[in-house]
N, C-alpha and C positions, 0 to 999 in steps of 0.2 A: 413388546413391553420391556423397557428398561431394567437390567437389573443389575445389581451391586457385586463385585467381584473383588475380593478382600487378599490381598499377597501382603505376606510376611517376608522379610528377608532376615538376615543377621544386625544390620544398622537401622533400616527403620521398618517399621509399623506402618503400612499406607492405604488407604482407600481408593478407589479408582473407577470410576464411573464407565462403565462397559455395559455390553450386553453378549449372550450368549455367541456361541463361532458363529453359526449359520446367520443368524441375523447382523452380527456385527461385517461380515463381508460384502450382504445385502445393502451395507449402509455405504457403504466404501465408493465414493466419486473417482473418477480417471480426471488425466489431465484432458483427458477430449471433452470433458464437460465443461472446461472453462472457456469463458466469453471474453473478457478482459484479466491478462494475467501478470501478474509480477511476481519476476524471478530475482531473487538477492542470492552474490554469488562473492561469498567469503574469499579471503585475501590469501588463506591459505590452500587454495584451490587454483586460485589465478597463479600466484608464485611458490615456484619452487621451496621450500625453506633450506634446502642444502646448498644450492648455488646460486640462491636470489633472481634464479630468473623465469621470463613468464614461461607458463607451459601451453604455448603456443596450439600444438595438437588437439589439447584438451579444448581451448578455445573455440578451433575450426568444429570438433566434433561438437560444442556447444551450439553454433553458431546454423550448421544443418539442423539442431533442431527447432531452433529454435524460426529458422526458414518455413519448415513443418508447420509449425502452429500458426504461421501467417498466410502459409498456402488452402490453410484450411478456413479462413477467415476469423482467425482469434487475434486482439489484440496483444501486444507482448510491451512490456517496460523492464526492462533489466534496474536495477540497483545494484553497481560493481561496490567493494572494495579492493582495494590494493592501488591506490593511489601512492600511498608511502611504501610500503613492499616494494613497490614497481622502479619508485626514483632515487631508493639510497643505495640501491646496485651502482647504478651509474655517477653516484656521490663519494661510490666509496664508504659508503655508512652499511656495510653489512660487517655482522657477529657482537656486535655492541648493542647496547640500549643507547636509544637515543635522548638528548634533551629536546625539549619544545621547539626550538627554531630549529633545528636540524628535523624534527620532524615536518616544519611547515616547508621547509624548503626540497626536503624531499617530494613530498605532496606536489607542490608547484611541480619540480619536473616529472614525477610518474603520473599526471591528471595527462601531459601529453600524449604521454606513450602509451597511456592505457586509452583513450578516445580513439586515437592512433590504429590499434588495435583491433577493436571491436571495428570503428571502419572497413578497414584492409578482410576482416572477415567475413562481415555480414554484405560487402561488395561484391561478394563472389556470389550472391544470391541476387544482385541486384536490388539492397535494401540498404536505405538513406540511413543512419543514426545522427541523431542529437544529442550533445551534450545537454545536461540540467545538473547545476552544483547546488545542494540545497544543505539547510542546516535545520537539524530539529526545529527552530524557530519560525521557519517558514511554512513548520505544515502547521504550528499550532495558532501565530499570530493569524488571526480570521481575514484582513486584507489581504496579506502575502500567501495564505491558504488559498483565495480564491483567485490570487494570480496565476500562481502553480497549478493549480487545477486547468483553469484555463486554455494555458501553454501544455501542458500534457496532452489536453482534449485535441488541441487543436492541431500538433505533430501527430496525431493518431490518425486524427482524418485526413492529415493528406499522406501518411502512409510510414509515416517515420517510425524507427524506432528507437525510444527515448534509451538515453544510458545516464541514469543516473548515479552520481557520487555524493559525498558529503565533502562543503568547501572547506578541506583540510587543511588550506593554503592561510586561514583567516581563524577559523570558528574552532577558537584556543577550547573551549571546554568541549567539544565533541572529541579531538581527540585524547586528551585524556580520559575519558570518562563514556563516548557514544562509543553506540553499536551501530552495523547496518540492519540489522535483527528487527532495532524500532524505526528505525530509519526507515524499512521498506514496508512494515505493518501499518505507519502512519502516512505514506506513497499512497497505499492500497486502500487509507481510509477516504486520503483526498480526494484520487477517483475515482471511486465507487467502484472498484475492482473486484471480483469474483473469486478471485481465487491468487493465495499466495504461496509460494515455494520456497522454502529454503532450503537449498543446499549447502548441506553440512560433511562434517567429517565423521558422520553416525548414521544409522539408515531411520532415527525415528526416538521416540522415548521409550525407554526402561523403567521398570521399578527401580533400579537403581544403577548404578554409573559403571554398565559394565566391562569396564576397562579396570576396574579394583575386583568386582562381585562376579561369579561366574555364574551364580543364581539369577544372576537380574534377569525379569523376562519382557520382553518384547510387547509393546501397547499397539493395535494398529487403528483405533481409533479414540477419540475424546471429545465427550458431547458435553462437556463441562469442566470448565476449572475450580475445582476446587483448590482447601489449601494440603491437602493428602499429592492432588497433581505435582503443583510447587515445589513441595517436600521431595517430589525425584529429583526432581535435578540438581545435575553434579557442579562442580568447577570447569573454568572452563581450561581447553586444553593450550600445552604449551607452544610457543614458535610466534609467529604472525598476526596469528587471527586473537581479537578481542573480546570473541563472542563466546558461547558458550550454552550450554541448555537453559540457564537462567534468564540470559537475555532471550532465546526462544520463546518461554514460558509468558514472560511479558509481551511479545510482539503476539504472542496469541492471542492475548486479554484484549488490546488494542484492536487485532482483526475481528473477530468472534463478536466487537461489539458494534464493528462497522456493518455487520452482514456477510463478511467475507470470510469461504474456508480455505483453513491455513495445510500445510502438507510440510512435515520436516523428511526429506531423504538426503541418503547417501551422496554427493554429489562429484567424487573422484574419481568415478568410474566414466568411464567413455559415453558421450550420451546423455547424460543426466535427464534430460526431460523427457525422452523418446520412451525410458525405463518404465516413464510413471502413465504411459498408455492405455496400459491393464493392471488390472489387480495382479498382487503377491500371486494367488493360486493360479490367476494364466499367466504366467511367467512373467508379469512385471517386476519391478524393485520391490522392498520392504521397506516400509515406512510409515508414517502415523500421519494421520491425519486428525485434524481438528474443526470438528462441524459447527456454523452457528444456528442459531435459532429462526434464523429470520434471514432475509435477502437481502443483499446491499440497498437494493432502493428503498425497500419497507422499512430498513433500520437507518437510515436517513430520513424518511419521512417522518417515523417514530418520535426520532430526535426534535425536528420542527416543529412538529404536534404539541411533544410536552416542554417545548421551552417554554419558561414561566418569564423570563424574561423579556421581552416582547420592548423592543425601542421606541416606536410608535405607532401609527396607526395610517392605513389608505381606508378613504371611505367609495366606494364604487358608485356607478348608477345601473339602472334596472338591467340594462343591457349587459355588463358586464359580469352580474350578479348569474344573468343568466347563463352566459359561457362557462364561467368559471365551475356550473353545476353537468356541465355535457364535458368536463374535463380541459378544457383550454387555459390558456398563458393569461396574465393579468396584463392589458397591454394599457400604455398613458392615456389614450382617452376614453377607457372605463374610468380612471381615477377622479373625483369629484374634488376628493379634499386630503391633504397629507398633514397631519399631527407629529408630533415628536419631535427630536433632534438627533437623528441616524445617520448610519456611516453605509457605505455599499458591503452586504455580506449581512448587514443584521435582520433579525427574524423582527420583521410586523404584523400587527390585527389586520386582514384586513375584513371592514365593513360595510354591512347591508345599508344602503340607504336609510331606515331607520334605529341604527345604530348598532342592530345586533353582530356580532362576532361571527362569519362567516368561514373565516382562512386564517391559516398561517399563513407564511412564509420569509425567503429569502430577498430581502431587494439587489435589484441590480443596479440603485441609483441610492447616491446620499439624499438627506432628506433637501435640501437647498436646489438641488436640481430635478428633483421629483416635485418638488413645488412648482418649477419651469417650466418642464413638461407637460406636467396631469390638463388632462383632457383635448393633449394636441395628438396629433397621429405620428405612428413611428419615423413615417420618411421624413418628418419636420423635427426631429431631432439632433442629428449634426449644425442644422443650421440654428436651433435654440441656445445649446450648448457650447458649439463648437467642437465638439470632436464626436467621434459615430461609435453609441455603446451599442447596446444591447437593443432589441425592439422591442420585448419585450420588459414591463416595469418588472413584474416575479413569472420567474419561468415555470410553467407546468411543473417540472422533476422538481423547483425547489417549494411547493406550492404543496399544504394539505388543507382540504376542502375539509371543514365539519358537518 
């Protein structure tokens, strides 16, 4: 049973949603429970802040773990920063603030040498990386969402591991103003990921920022944000990094409501991931986690259920009606009739032969070429169209039956 655990400090007053020790350690996930993972790894981690340059070691020892979690059949997606960190070494732009073009022009040359990098590292393992440049924009614009999705899904399965950046080189308001904090929370919303990590220069949240408070004490889990959560966190710290507990707090709200549980640890110690294998009391790290409610697929479902906005409509036949009830994909020649005027990605009705409301879901076609298609069979789609999507119209995963 939940219950309320109330810390006073000297600056603020806070509430904090916990439960007793024994139960709350009972609650406490390892990284071996995760299935699909993403790892966002601060700029001041990657680079040095005294001599601007990378810390290589740290890297390699990242890079074995992260070997680990593939050898065990876990997905892994990195989210770097230090793109700019990385390239005003070599610019000569270190111990200054930079202006904008000097910051994009750094970016262009540490995107190299940071790919570069991760490469030469994770080749000692015999594991492929890809680069992905994305900009906050990509994960919220709903076509360019389900490209990136896509492109992730589909480096996973043939075994790659993605390295993702934010394109620094171009996307003028990320750097002033982004983090990778949401950057990797909204990664983790796109695909449906399980579990996220950040590594920070903190092993987790405090009541308060204890780097001023010597009382601040230590949270190891959070099964709700409230605004008492919030209220901890501090500023964020000086050098490199842009991030801070504030941006945390946020990429939690973003996971938590994807389905995905978030983990803030220490991340300058040798190993980072290998740490978070076992719990604090068996010897692993210290740090906090953040549990959601519900599972990425359910809270994706969730999502499709109650969109109220609905762009059109597929009306099925009996046939189709019937798969759709034994759990199967909605494929073009179940579709009888397509209504609306929809784009690929928007949520439609679809419906029972006699009109009733059967499904949601995501289509995998605009509505112009779901008119094309409906009631021909998947292999006769390239040559309808001209080019080879999807074979199915709404796929199972994007698909809730009422």
């Amino acid at each position: 049973m939940k219950a309320t655990m109330t810390v006073t400090t000297p600056s603020t007053a806070a509430t904090a949603t916990t439960t007793p020790k024994a139960e709350t350690l009972s609650l406490l996930p390892t990284l071996l429970d995760a299935r699909r993972l993403v790892v966002k790894i601060g700029s001041a981690l990657l680079v040095d802040s005294a001599t601007g340059r990378m810390r290589r070691d740290w890297l390699d020892a990242l890079a074995d773990d992260v070997a680990a979690c593939r050898k065990r059949g876990q997905e892994v997606v990195i989210v770097t920063s230090g793109a700019v960190a990385c390239g005003r070494e070599h610019l000569g732009l270190v111990g200054r603030a930079l202006r904008l073009e000097e910051k994009q022009a750094a970016a262009a040359t540490g995107q190299i040498r940071l790919a570069a990098a991760y490469q030469e590292t994770l080749a000692r393992h015999g594991l492929t990386v890809a680069q992905v440049l994305v900009t906050l924009e990509d994960t919220e614009e709903r076509r360019r969402h389900l490209n990136g999705r896509a492109t992730i899904d589909t480096l996973l399965k043939l075994g790659a591991v993605p390295v993702i950046n934010e394109n620094d080189t171009v996307a003028t308001a990320e750097i002033r103003f982004g983090d990778n904090d949401r950057l990797a929370a909204r990664v983790a919303q796109m695909i449906s990921a399980d579990t996220l990590v950040l590594l920070s220069d903190i092993d987790g949240l405090y009541t308060a920022d204890p780097r001023k408070d010597p009382e601040a004490r230590h949270i190891p889990v959070v099964q709700e944000l409230t605004s008492d959560i919030e209220n901890m966190a501090g500023e964020p710290p000086p050098g490199y990094s842009s991030g801070g507990m504030v941006t945390k707090i946020v990429a939690a709200r973003v996971a938590l409501a994807a389905g995905c549980r978030m983990v803030i640890a220490k991340g300058k110690r040798m190993n980072p991931l290998a740490a978070l294998e076992q719990r604090p009391e068996q010897g692993g790290a210290l740090c906090t986690w953040f549990l959601p409610a519900a599972s990425p697929s359910s809270a994706r479902k969730a999502w499709i259920g109650g969109n109220l906005n609905a762009h059109g409509a597929l009306t099925v036949d009996a046939g189709a009606l019937s798969a759709l009830a034994r759990g199967a994909s909605l494929l073009p020649a179940g579709v009888r009739a397509v209504e609306g005027d929809f784009e690929r990605g928007d949520v439609v009705v679809v419906k029972a032969p006699d009109g009733r409301e059967v499904a949601r879901g995501l289509t995998a076609y605009a509505a112009e070429d779901a008119r094309r298609i409906a009631g021909r069979k998947s292999h006769e789609i390239e040559e309808i169209l001209g080019y080879r999507g999807r074979d199915e119209m709404i796929h199972r995963d994007d698909l809730v039956v009422r």
